[in-house]
C-alpha positions as CSV (number, residue, x, y, z in Angstrom):
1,X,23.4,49.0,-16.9
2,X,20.7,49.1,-14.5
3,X,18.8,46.5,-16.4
4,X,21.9,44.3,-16.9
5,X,22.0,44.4,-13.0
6,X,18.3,43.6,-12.8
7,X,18.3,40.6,-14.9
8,X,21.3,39.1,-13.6
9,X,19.5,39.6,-10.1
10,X,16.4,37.8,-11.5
11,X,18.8,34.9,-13.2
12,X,20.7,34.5,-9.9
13,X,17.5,33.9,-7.9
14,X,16.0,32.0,-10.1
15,X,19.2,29.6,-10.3
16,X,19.1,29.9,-6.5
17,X,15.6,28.4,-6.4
18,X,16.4,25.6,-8.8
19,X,19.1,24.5,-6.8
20,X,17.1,22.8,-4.3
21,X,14.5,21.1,-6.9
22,X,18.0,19.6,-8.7
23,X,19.5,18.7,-6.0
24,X,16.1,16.2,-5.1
25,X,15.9,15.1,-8.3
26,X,19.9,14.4,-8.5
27,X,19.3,12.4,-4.7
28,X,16.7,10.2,-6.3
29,X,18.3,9.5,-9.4
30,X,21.1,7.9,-7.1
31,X,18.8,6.5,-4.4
32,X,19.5,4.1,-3.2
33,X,23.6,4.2,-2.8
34,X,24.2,2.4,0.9
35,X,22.0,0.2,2.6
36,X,18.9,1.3,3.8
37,X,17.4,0.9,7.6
38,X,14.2,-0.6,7.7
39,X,12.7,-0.1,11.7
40,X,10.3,-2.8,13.1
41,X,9.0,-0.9,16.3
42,X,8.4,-4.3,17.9
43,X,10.3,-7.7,18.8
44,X,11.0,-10.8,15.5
45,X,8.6,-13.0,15.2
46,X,5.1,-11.4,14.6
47,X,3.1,-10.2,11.6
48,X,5.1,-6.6,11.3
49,X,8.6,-8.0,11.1
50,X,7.5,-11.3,9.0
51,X,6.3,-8.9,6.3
52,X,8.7,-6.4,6.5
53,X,11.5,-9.2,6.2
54,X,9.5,-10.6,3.2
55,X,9.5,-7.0,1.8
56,X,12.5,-6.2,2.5
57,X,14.1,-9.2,0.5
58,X,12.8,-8.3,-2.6
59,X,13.4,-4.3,-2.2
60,X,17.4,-5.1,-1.8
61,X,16.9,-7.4,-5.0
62,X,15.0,-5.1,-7.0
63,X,17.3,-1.6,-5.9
64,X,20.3,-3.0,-5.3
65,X,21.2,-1.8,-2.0
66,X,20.4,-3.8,1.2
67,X,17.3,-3.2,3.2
68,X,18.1,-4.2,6.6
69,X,15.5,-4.7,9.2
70,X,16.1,-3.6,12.7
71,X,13.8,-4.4,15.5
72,X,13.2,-1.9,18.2
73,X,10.5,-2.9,20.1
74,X,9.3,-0.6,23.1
75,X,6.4,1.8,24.3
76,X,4.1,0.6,22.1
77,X,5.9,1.1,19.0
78,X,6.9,4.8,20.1
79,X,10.7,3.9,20.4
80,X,11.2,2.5,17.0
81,X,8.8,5.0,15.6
82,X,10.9,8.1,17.6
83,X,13.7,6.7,16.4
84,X,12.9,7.5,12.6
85,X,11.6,10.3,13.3
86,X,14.8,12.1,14.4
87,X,16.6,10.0,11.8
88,X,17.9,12.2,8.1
89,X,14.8,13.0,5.9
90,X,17.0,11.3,2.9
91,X,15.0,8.0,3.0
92,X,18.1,5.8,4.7
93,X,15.5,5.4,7.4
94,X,12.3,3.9,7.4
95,X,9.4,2.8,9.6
96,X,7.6,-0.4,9.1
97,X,4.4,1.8,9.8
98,X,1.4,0.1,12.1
99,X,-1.6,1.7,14.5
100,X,0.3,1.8,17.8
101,X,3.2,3.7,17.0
102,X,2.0,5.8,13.9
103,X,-1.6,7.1,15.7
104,X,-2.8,5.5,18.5
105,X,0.2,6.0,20.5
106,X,0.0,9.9,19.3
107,X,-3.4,11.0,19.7
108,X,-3.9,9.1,23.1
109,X,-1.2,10.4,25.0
110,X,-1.3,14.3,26.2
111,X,2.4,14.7,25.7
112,X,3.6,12.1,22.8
113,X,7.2,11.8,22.1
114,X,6.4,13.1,18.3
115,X,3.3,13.9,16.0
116,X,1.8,12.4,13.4
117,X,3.1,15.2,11.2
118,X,6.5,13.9,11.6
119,X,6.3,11.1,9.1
120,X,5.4,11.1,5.8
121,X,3.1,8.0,4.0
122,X,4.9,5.9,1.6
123,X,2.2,2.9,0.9
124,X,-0.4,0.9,2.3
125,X,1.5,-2.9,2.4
126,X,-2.1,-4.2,3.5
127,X,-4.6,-5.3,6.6
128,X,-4.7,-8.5,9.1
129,X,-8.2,-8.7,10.0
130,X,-9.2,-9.2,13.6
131,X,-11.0,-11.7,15.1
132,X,-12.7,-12.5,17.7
133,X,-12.1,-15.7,20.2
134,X,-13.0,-17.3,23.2
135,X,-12.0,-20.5,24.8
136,X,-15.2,-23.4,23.8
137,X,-16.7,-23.3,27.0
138,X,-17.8,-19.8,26.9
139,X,-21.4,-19.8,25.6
140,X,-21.7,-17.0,23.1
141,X,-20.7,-18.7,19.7
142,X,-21.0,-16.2,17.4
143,X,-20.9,-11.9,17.3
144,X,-25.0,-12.2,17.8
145,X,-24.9,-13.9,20.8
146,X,-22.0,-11.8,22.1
147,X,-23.7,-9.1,21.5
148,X,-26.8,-10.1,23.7
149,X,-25.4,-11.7,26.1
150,X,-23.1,-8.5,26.8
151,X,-26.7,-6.5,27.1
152,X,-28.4,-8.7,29.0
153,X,-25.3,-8.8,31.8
154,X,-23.8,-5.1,31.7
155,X,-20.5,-4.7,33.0
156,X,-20.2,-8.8,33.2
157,X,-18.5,-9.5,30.4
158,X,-14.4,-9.8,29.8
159,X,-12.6,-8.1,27.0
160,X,-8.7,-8.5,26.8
161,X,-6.2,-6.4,24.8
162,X,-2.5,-6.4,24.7
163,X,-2.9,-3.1,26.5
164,X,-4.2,0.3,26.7
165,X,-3.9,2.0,22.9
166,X,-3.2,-1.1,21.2
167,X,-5.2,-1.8,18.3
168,X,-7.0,-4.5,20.2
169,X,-7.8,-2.1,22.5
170,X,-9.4,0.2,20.3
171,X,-11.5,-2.2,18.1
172,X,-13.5,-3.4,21.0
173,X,-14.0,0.2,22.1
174,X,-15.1,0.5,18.2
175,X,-17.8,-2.6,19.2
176,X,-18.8,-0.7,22.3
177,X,-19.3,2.7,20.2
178,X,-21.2,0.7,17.5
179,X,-23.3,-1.6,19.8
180,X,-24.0,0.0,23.3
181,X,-22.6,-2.7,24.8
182,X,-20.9,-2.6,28.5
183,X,-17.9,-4.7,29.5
184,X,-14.9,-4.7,31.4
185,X,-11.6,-3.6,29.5
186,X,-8.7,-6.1,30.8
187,X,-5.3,-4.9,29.5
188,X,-2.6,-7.3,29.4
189,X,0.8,-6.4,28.6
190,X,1.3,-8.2,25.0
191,X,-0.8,-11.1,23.3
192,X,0.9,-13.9,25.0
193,X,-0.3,-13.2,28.6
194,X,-4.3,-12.2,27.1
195,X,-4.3,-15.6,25.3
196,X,-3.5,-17.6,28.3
197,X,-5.8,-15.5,30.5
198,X,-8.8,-16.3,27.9
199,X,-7.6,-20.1,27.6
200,X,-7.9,-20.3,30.9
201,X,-11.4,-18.8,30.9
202,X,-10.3,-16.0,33.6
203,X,-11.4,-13.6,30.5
204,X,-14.1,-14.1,28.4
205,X,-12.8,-13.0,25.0
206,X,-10.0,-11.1,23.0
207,X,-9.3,-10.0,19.5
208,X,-6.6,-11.4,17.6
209,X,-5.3,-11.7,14.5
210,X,-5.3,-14.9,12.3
211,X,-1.9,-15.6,12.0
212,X,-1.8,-15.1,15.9
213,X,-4.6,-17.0,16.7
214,X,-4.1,-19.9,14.1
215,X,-2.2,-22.7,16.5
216,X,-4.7,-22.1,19.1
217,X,-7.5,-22.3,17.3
218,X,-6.6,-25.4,14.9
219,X,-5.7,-26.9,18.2
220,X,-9.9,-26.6,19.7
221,X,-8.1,-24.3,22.4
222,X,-9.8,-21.4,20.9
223,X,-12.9,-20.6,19.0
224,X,-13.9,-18.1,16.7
225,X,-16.6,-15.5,16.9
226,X,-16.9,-13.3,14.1
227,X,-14.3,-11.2,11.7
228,X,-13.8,-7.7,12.4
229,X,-13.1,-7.3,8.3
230,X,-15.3,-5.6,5.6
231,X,-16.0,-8.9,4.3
232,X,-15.3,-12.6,4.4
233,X,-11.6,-14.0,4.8
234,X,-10.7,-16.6,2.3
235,X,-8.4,-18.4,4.9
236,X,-11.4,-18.8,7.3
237,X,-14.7,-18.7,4.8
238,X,-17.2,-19.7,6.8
239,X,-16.5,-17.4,10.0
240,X,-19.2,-14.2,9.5
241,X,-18.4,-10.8,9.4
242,X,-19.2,-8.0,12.3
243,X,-22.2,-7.0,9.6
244,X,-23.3,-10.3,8.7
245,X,-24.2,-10.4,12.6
246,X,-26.1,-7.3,12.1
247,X,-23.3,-5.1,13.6
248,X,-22.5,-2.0,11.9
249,X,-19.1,0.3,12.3
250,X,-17.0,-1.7,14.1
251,X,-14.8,-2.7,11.3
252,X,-11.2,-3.6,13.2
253,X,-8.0,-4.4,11.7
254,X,-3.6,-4.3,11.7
255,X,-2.5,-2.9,9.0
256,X,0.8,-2.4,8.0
257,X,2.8,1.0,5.8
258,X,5.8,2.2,5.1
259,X,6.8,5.5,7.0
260,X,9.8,8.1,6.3
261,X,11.0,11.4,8.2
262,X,8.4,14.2,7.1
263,X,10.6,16.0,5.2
264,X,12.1,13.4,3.1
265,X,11.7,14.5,-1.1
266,X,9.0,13.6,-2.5
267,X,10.7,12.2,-5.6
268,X,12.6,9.7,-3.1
269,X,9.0,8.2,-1.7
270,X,7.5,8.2,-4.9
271,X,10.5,5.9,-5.8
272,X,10.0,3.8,-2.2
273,X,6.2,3.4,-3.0
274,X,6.9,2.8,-6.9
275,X,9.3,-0.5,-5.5
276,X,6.9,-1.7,-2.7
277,X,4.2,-1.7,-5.2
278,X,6.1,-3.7,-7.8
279,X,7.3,-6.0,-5.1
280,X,3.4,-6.4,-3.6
281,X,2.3,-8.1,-6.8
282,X,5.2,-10.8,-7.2
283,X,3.2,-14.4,-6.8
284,X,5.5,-15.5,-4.1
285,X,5.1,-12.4,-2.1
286,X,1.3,-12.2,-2.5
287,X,1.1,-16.1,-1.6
288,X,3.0,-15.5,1.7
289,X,0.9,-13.1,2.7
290,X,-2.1,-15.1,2.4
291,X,-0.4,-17.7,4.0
292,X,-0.1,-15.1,6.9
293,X,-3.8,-14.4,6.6
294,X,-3.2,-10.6,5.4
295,X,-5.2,-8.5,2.9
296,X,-2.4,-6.9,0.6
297,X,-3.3,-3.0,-0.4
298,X,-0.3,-1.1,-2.3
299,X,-1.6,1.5,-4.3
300,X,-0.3,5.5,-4.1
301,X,1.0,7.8,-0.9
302,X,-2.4,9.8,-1.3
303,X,-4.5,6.7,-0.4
304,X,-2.4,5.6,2.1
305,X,-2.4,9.2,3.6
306,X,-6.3,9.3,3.5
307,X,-6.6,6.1,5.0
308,X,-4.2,6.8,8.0
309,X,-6.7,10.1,8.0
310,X,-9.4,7.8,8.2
311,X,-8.3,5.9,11.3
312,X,-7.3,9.1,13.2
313,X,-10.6,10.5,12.8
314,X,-11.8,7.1,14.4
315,X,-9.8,7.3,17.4
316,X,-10.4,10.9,17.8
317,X,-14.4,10.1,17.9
318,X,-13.3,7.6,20.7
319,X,-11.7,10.0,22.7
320,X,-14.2,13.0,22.4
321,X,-17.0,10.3,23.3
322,X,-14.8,8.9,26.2
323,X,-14.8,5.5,25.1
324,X,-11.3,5.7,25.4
325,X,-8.9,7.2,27.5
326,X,-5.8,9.0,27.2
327,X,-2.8,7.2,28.6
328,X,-0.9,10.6,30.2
């Protein structure tokens, strides 16, 4: 009798342990049933909600539920990314991932609205490289000259960003770590207000993106110095690279992910990343994004989760060397 009791213990915790494991697997096997929220932590318009629209699109075709896009710009990112955060783990919710609101906005702040911890990778959707411009009367042409004429006038030179902890702002504090150089940090808030600033020549330079950049500079308003990218762009070919111009480390990009509440089952972002990467390689998504002037990745949820490693580890250098500060 004893035994009976004793294995129908056993067999009732061991059902009891299964249950959760079925009830994932049961979740994505019906994933998606009702439309699923994609957040855009900043305003329409720009590189982030162009793709995830683009994305988007082809998700809904290819899992027949609608992926709708909802900008909610603010903080940096932090409002959108907040907003997932406290949203259901059961994928219904997702974060059109991107520096500001996934790290930077995390690690430089001393009391963040959430931690990194709180979302789970999905994918790597791919990289905009940065650039760096200047209006045509500023005499540096080139990452070289920039470079020298920064040393040989400490403190003189301009730098604009689209504020403090925005990507912009940490890739030229990536060119002061790799270089030495000294200049002065001018934060705007937003791309629009640095561009006109550095147009105007009351800033000597910014980093952009392409896409950003690409009216001004067609135009002659703006000329380019170098590409913060591991190597040549095909939609601007003959513009160097940081390393061609003998600069090492300062690599600088956007990049873009997919984000869901940390505890969401694994089985339902194996199936998120599993669409995304089937929707990365269709020729009229792939074209876009070269249109746009960004570097497609895909790939798995370990990659992207190393890579977003990667990038903390960065800023973290930047903080413990002081070459950036925290916002709080």
């Amino acid at each position: 009798m004893r035994a009976v009791l004793i294995a129908a213990t056993l067999a009732v915790g061991l059902n009891s342990a299964l249950i959760p494991i079925a009830a994932a697997q049961n979740a994505a096997a019906t994933y998606p049933s009702r439309p699923v929220r994609w957040i855009v932590p900043f305003a329409p318009g720009a590189s982030n909600d162009i793709t995830a629209r683009l994305l988007a699109q082809k998700m809904s075709d290819s899992m027949g539920q609608q992926f709708v896009v909802d900008n909610r710009p603010g903080s940096g990112g932090s409002l959108g990314a907040k907003i997932v955060v406290d949203a259901a783990p059961d994928g219904y919710t997702v974060l059109h991932a991107n520096p500001g609101p996934s790290i930077n906005n995390v690690l430089l702040r001393t009391k963040p609205p959430y931690q990194m911890s709180d979302l789970a990778p999905v994918m790597f959707i791919g990289y905009s490289p940065l650039i760096i411009v200047a209006a045509p009367g500023f005499a540096p042409n080139n990452a070289r000259e920039l470079l020298a004429y920064a040393k040989a006038n400490p403190g003189k030179l301009t730098w604009a960003s689209s504020g403090n902890g925005s990507s912009l702002h940490i890739a030229q504090a990536l060119f002061a770590a790799a270089t030495g150089a000294e200049f002065v940090h001018v934060p705007y808030k937003g791309t629009a207000p640095a561009f006109l600033d550095v147009l105007s020549r009351r800033v000597d330079v910014v980093y952009t993106t392409v896409v950003s950049g690409d009216a001004h500079i067609k135009a002659g308003r703006l000329k380019i110095l170098a590409v913060a990218a591991p190597k040549r762009q095909s939609v601007i070919p003959n513009v160097p690279t940081l390393l061609e111009e003998g600069i090492r480390n300062a690599e600088a990009t956007v990049w873009f992910g997919m984000q869901v509440p940390a505890k969401t089952p694994r089985s339902i972002i194996a199936k998120l990343n599993a669409e995304l990467n089937k929707a990365m390689i269709q020729p009229d998504v792939k074209a876009k994004l070269d249109q746009l002037g960004l570097v497609s990745a895909g790939g798995s949820v370990e990659e992207f989760s190393k890579f977003m490693q990667g990038e903390a580890d960065r800023l973290r250098m930047l903080i413990k060397t002081k070459r950036v500060e925290m916002m709080d």
